[in-house]
C-alpha positions in Angstrom: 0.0 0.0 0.0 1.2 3.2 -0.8 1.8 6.0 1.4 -0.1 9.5 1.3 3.3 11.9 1.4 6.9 11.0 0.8 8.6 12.0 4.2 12.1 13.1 4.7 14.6 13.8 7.2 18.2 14.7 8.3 20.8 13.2 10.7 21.8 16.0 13.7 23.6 15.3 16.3 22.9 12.0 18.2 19.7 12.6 16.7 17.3 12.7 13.4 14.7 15.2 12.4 11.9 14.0 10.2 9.5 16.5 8.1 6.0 16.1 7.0 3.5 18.4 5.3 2.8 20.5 8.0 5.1 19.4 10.8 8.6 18.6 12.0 9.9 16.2 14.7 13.6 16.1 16.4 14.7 13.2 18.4 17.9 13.9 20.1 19.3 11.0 22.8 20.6 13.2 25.8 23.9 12.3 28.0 21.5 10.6 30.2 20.3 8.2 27.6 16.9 9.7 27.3 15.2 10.2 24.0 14.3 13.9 23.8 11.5 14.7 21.3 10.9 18.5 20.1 7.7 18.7 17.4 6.2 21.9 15.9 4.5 23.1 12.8 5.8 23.9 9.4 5.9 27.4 8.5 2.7 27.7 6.6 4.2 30.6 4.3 6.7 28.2 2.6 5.3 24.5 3.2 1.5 25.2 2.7 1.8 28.1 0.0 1.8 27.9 -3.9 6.0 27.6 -3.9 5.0 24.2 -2.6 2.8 22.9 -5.8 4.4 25.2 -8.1 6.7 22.8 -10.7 10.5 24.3 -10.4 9.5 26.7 -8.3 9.0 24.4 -5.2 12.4 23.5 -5.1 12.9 26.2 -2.9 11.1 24.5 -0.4 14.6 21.7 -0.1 16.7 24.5 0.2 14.9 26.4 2.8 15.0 22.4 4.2 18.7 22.1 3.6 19.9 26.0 5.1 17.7 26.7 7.3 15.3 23.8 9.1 18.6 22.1 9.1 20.7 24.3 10.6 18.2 25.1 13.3 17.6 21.2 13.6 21.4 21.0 14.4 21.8 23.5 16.4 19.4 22.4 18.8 20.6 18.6 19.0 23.9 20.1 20.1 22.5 21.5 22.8 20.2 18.7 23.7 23.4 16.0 23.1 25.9 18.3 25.5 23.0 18.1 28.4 22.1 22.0 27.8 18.8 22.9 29.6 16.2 25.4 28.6 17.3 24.4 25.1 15.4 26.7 22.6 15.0 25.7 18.4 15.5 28.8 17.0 17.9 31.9 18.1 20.0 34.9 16.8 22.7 32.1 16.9 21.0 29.9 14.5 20.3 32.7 11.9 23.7 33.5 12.1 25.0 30.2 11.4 22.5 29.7 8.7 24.2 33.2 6.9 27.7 32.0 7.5 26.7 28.6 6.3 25.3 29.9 3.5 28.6 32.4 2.6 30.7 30.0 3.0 28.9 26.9 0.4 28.5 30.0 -1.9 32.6 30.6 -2.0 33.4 27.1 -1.7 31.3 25.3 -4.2 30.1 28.1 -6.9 32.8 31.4 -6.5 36.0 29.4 -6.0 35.4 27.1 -9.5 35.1 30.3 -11.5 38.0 32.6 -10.0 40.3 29.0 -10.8 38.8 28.9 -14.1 39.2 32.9 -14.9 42.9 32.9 -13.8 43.8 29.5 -15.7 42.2 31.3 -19.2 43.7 34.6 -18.2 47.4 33.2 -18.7 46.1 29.8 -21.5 43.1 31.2 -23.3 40.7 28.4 -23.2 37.5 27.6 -25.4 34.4 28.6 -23.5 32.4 25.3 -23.5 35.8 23.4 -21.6 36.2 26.5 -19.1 32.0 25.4 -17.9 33.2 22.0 -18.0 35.9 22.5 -15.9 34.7 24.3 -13.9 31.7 22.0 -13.0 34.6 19.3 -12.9 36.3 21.5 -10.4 32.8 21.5 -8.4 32.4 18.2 -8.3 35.7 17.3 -7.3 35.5 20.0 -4.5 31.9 18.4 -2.8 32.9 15.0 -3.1 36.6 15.9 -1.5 34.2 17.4 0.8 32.4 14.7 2.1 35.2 12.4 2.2 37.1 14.4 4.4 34.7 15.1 6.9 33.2 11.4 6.5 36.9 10.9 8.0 35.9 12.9 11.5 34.4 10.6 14.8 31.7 13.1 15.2 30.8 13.0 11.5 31.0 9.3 11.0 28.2 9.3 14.1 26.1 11.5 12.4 26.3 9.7 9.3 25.5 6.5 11.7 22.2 8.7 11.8 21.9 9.6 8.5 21.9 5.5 8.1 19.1 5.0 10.5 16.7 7.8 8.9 16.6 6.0 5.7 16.3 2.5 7.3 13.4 4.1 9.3 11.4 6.1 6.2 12.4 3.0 3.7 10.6 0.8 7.0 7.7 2.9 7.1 7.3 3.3 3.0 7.4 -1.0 2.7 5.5 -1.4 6.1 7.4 -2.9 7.9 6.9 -3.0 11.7 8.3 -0.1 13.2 10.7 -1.8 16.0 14.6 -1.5 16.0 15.0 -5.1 14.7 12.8 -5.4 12.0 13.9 -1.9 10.5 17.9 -2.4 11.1 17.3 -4.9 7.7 16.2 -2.3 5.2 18.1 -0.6 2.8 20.7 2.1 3.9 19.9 4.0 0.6 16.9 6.6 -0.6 16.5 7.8 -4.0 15.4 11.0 -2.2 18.4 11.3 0.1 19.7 15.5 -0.3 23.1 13.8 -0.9 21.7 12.8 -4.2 20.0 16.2 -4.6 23.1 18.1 -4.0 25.2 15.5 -6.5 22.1 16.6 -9.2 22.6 20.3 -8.2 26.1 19.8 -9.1 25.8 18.3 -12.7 23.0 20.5 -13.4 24.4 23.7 -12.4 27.4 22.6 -15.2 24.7 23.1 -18.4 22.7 25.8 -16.3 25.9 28.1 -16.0 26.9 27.1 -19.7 23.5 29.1 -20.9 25.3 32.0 -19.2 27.8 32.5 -21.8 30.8 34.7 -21.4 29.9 38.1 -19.7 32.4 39.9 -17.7 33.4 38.1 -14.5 31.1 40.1 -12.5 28.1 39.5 -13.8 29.6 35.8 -14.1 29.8 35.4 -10.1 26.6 36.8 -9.6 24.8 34.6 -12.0 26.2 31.7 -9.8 24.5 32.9 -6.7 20.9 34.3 -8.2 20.4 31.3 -10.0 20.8 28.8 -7.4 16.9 28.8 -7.0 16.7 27.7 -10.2 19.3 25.0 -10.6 17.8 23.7 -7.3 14.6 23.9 -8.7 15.5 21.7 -11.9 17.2 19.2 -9.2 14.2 18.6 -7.2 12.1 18.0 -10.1 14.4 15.3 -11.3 15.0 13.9 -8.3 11.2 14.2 -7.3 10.8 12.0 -10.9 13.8 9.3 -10.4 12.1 8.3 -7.3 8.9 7.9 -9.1 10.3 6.0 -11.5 13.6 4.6 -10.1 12.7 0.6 -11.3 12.8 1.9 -14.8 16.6 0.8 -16.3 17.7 4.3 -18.0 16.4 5.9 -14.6 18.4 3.2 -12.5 21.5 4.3 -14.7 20.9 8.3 -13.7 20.3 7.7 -10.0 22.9 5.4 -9.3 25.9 7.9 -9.0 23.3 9.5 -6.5 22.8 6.0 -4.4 26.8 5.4 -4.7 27.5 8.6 -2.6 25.3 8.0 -0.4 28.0 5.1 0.6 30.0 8.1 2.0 27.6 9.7 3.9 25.8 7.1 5.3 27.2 4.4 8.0 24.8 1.5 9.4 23.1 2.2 12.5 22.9 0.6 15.4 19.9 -0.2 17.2 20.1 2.6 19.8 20.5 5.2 16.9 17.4 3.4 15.0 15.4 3.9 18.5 16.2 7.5 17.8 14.8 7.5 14.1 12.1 5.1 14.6 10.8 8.2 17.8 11.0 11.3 15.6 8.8 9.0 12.4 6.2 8.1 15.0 6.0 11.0 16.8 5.9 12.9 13.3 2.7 10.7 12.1 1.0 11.7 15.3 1.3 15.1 15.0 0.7 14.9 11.0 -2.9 12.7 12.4 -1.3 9.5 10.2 -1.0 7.3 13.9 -2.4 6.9 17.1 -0.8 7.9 20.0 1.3 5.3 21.2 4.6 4.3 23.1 7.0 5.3 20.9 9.8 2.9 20.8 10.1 -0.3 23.5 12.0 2.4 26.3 10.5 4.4 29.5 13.3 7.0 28.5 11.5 9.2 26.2 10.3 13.1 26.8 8.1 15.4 24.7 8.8 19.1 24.2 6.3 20.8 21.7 5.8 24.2 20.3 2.4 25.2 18.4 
């Protein structure tokens, strides 16, 4: 039986957060071993407007996903994970992350590519179509270095234990299969809709997006690879909202599995205390979306509720 909405998530810190239509859920495993639950509502303005049915256009909903729910979803299981009490979702702190964050992937991934580029052709005058495909090579190169270095970090590799046990838990939930530790720990560590595969997608599409650009003056070149982000983003989700659809057909299987590949670098299998985690933000996030009944969440006494309407 199909489900009604295809959920997502993100790993945090010894944690997962899981987002429906119009809510969120957190589940963060405090010092003391308890299972700390935070749920609230989706702002209405960006998951329940027309960005969010509009074709290309509601890609901006992932990014706002990816920057900002994210970032505030991190933030918080840091404080939870350290013991902090009083912990609060949202701050001055986590805006300013989110704009740092933000600066920072913007140099990294999109600016840095193009200054390499412009000083290589400014001393060996290259043809335009190689400098874009260089470029993007450079780009891809840079995320995937990216993620293997950090996937080289304790800390990361635990959060990418996480990562493992929110796809074993939404892949459980998608094939019904009983929600206990156990029965979910055997499926699949890989999603077709994991944001690793939509930020691989961003990365090849951005190549033939920027080529459209042509050759203005390097200005106008770096801005053209911030303000049209949205749209590359927005191509990206469409695709990737279409391979999952689709993902038994065999030319569609050939396109996603670069996707599923790297998701064997940021993704580690769980173990059953991390899928306790997962398996408590999913349930708690059908109960507040009114998809399950209130029930114990996982087979442990050590689980609070924090809520915010």
């Amino acid at each position: 039986m199909s489900k009604p909405f295809n959920y997502g998530g993100q790993a945090v810190i010894e944690g997962v957060m899981m987002r429906g239509r119009k809510h969120m859920a957190v589940a963060v495993r405090n010092p003391q071993g308890e299972i700390v639950l935070h749920t609230e509502p989706l702002n209405p303005r960006i998951y329940s407007s027309f960005i969010n049915k509009v074709p290309f256009i509601r890609g901006f909903t992932l990014l706002w996903d990816t920057l900002v729910l994210g970032m505030r979803t991190l933030m918080y299981s840091a404080d939870v994970a350290m013991g902090e009490e009083d912990v609060e979702f949202s701050g001055p702190m986590a805006w300013g992350a989110v704009a740092v964050s933000l600066v920072l992937a913007l140099a990294i991934f999109f600016v840095s590519p193009l200054a390499l580029i412009s000083l290589i052709n400014y001393f060996v005058e290259i043809p335009l179509l190689v400098q874009h495909l260089i470029e993007g090579v450079v780009r891809l190169a840079l995320f995937i270095g990216y993620v293997w270095a950090i996937g080289h970090m304790d800390d990361v590799r635990r959060v990418f234990g996480y990562h493992g046990a929110e796809h074993k838990a939404i892949n459980a939930y998608e094939n019904n299969v009983d929600m206990v530790p156990e029965k979910v720990a055997q499926c699949s560590i890989v999603h077709p809709r994991c944001g690793t595969a939509f930020l691989l997608i961003v990365m090849v599409i951005s190549i033939f997006v920027f080529a459209l650009v042509g050759n203005p003056n390097i200005w106008l070149k770096v801005l053209s690879r911030i303000v049209l982000i949205p749209v590359i983003a927005g191509i990206a989700y469409e695709f990737l909202k279409f391979s999952a659809v689709h993902q038994e057909n065999r030319i569609m299987k050939l396109l996603i599995a670069p996707g599923l590949a790297l998701q064997g670098m940021t993704t580690r299998e769980p173990d059953l205390s991390m899928l306790e985690v997962s398996i408590a933000a999913l349930q708690r996030l059908l109960v507040e979306e009114e998809l399950a009944a209130e029930t114990a969440t996982v087979e442990s006494d050590t689980v609070t509720a924090q809520s915010s309407a």
